[in-house]
C-alpha positions in Angstrom: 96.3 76.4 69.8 97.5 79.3 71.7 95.7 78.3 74.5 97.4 75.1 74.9 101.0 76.5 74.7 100.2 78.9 77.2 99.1 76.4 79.5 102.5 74.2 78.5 104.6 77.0 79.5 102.8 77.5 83.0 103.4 73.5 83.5 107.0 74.1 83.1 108.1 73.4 79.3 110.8 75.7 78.4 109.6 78.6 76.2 110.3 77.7 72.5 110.1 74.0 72.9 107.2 74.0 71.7 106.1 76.5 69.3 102.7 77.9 67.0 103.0 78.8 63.7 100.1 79.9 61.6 99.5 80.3 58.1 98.7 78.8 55.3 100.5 76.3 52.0 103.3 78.4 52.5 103.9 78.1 55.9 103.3 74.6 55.8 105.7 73.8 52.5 108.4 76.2 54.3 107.8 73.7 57.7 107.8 70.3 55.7 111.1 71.8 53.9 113.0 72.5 56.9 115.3 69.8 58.5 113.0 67.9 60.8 112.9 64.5 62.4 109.1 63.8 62.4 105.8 65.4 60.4 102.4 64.8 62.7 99.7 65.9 59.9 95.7 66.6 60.1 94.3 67.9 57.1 92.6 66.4 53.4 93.5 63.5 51.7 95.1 65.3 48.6 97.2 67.5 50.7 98.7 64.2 53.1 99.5 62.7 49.8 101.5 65.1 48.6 103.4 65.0 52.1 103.8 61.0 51.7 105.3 61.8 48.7 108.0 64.2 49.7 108.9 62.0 52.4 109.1 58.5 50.7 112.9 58.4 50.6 113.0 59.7 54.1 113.4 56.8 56.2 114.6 59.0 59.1 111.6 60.8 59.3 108.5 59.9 61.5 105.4 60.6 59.0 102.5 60.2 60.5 99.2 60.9 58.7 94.9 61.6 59.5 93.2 62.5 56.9 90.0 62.3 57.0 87.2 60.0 55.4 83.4 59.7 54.0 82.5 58.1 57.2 79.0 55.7 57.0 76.7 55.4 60.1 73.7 52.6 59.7 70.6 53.2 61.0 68.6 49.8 61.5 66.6 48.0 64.0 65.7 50.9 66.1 62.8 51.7 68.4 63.9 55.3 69.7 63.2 57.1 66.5 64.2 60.4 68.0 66.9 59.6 69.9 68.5 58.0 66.7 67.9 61.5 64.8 69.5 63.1 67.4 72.7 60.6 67.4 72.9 61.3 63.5 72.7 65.5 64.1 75.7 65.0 66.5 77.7 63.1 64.1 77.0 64.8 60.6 76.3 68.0 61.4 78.2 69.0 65.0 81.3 72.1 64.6 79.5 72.5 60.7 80.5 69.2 59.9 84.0 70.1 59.9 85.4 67.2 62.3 87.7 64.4 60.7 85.0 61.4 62.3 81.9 63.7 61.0 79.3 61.1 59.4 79.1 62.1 55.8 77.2 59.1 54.7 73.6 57.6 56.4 72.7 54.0 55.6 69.1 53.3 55.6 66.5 50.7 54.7 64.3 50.3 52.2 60.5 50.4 53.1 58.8 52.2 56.1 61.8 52.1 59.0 64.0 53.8 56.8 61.2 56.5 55.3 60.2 57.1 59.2 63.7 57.2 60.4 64.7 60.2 57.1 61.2 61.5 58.5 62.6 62.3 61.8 66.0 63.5 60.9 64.4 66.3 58.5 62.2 67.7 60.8 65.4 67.6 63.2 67.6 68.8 61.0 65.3 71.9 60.3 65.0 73.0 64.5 68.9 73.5 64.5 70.2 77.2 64.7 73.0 78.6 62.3 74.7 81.7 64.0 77.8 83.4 65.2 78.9 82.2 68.2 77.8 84.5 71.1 74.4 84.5 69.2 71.4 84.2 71.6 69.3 81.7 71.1 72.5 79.8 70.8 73.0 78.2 67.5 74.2 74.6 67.1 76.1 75.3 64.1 78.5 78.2 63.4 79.8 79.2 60.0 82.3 76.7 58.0 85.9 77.7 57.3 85.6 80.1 54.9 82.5 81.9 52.3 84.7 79.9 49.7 84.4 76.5 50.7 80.7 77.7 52.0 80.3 78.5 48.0 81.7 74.6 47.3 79.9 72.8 49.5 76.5 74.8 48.1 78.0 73.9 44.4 78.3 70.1 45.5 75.0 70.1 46.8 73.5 71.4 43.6 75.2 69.0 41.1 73.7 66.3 43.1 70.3 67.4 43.1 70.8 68.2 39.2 71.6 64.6 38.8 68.7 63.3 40.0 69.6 63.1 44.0 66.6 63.9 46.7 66.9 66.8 48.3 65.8 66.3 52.4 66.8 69.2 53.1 68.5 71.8 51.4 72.5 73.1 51.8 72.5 76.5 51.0 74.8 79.6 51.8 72.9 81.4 54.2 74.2 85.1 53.4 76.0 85.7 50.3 79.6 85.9 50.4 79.4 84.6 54.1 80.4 81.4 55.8 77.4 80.4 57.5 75.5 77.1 55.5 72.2 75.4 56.2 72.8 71.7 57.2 72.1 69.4 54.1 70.4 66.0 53.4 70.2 64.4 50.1 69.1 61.1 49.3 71.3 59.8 46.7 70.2 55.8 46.3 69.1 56.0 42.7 72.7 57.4 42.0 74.5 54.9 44.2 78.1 54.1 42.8 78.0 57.0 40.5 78.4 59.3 43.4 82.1 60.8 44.1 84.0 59.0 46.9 85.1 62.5 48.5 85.3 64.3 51.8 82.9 67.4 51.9 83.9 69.0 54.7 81.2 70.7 56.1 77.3 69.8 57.4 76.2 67.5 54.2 75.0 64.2 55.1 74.4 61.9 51.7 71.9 58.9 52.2 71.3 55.9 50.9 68.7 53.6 50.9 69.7 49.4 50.8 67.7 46.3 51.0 69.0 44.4 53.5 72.0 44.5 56.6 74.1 42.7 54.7 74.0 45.4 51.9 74.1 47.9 54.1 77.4 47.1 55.7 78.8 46.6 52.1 77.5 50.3 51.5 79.1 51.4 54.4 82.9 49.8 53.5 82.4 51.0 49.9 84.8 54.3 50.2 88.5 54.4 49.8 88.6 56.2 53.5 88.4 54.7 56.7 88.5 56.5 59.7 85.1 56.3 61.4 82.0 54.4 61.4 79.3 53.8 63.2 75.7 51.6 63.7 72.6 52.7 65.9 70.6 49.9 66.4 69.1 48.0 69.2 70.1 44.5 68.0 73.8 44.0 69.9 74.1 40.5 67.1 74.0 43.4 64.6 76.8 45.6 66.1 78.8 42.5 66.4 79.0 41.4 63.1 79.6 45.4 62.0 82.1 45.4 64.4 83.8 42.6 63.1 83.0 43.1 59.1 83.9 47.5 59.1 87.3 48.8 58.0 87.6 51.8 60.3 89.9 52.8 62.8 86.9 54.2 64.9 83.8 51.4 65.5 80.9 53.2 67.5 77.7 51.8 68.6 74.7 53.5 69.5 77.1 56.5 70.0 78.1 59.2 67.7 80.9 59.0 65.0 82.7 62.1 66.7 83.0 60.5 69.8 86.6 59.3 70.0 88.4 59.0 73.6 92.1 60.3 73.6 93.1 57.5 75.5 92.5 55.1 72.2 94.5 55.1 69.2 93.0 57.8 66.9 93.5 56.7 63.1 92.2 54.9 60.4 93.0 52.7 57.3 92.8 53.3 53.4 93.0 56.7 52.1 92.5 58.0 56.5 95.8 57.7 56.9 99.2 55.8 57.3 98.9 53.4 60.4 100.3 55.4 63.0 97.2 56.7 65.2 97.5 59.7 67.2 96.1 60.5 70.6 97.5 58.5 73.2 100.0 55.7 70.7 101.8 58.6 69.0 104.0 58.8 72.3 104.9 55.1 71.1 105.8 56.0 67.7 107.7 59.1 68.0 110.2 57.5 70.4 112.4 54.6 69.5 112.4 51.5 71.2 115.6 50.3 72.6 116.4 46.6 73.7 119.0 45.9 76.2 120.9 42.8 77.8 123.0 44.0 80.9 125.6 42.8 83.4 127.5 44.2 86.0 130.6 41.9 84.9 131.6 39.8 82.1 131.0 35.9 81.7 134.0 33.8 82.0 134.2 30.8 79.4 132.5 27.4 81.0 135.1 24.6 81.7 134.6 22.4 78.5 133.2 24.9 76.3 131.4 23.4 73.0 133.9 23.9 70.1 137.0 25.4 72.1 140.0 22.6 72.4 
């Protein structure tokens, strides 16, 4: 954050146009309280509600909202076992887990492709590092926010594995009353609907295990979120009808779910947000549009004029 108002200034934007302030509820309740034209928010799904709510008789302000979601990504019809394992790494596990587009849910199919694909993703899942950041070797995931919400995601992870849930591969809190978590799988077919519709926000990937595509895509729209999905498969008919059938705001194929290009809108529908994407469309939506009809002089009334004796 500093680092970008630093290089604002140096382009030429007056000093305290634009300005950083950190903290926490507070600061954020003290910001939202203030007199302001517009609130841009990223953050949990409980916390932009209670924003939509203290702005719903505020016309005047621009709210916009991303929130997050439980993101699916199906894996089906695929040759390149390994390269798919990889692909689902980088989108349930990459920065912790803790990106908005992270996959939070993998969609697999019943029989030996899906027990060959989980196969490869474990064994995966159990090369990647979990250090500080100047490390060496270099880890490929550093610590999640805080040892608290390390503690939480542990606690989640447990309560599905006491409910019958599959453990792939264990979360755990690495060091007590540190931030730093093993990466989790957990297969959590046999519980299907019974499992929370929630956003954990860190590396723990919940799978399930379906019959057929069509059951699968179903799977994958079941959630009250929708910011990002995404299908790895090698059958283009497939990505096409997921395409067309996904309520997301971000459709990837054969690419990760955190790949997003700031050039396309950034959002997503349901409980992700309120229709007003960021990246490059919230220039649109925090101007005003203006229509104009212009002459240099005024128009004399015609000879004969319709309704004038």
């Amino acid at each position: 954050g500093a680092f970008i108002i630093e290089r604002m200034v140096e382009a030429g934007v007056p000093e305290g146009v634009v300005n950083l302030v950190q903290g926490g509820r507070e600061t954020g309740e003290a910001l939202t309280g203030a007199d302001v034209d517009g609130v841009l928010f990223t953050g949990g799904a409980k916390t932009g509600l209670a924003i939509h709510k203290m702005f719903a008789d505020r016309l005047d302000v621009i709210l916009a909202l991303e929130l997050g979601g439980n993101n699916p990504l199906i894996w089906w019809d695929v040759d390149d076992v390994e390269a798919a394992a990889f692909t689902v790494v980088q989108s349930a596990f990459l920065t912790s887990g803790q990106r908005c587009t992270c996959a939070r849910r993998l969609i697999l199919p019943e029989g030996p492709e899906g027990d060959k694909a989980l196969l490869a993703l474990g064994k995966l899942t159990e090369r990647l590092i979990v250090g500080a950041p100047f490390d060496e070797p270099q880890p490929f995931m550093g610590p999640v926010i805080s040892p608290k919400i390390a503690e939480s995601l542990e606690r989640a992870f447990d309560q599905l594995v006491d409910r019958d849930g599959v453990p792939v591969k264990n979360l755990s809190v690495i060091d007590e009353g540190k931030a730093f978590v093993s990466p989790g799988i957990i297969d959590v077919s046999m519980l299907a609907d019974s499992v929370p519709d929630e956003e954990h926000f860190g590396p723990f990937l919940k799978v399930y295990r379906v019959k057929d595509f069509d059951d699968a895509i179903a799977r994958a729209n079941k959630t009250r979120f929708g910011l990002s999905a995404g299908i790895l498969t090698d059958d283009k008919a497939k990505w096409e009808k997921f395409l067309a059938l996904s309520r997301a705001g971000i459709v990837n194929w054969n690419r990760q779910t955190t790949g997003a290009s700031g050039a396309a809108p950034f959002g997503g529908i349901g409980d992700s947000g309120n229709h007003r994407p960021s990246a490059y469309y919230a220039a649109d939506y925090c101007a005003y549009p203006v229509a104009s009809m212009e002459g240099e002089g005024l128009l004399a009334m015609p000879e004969g004029q319709v309704g004038v004796r």
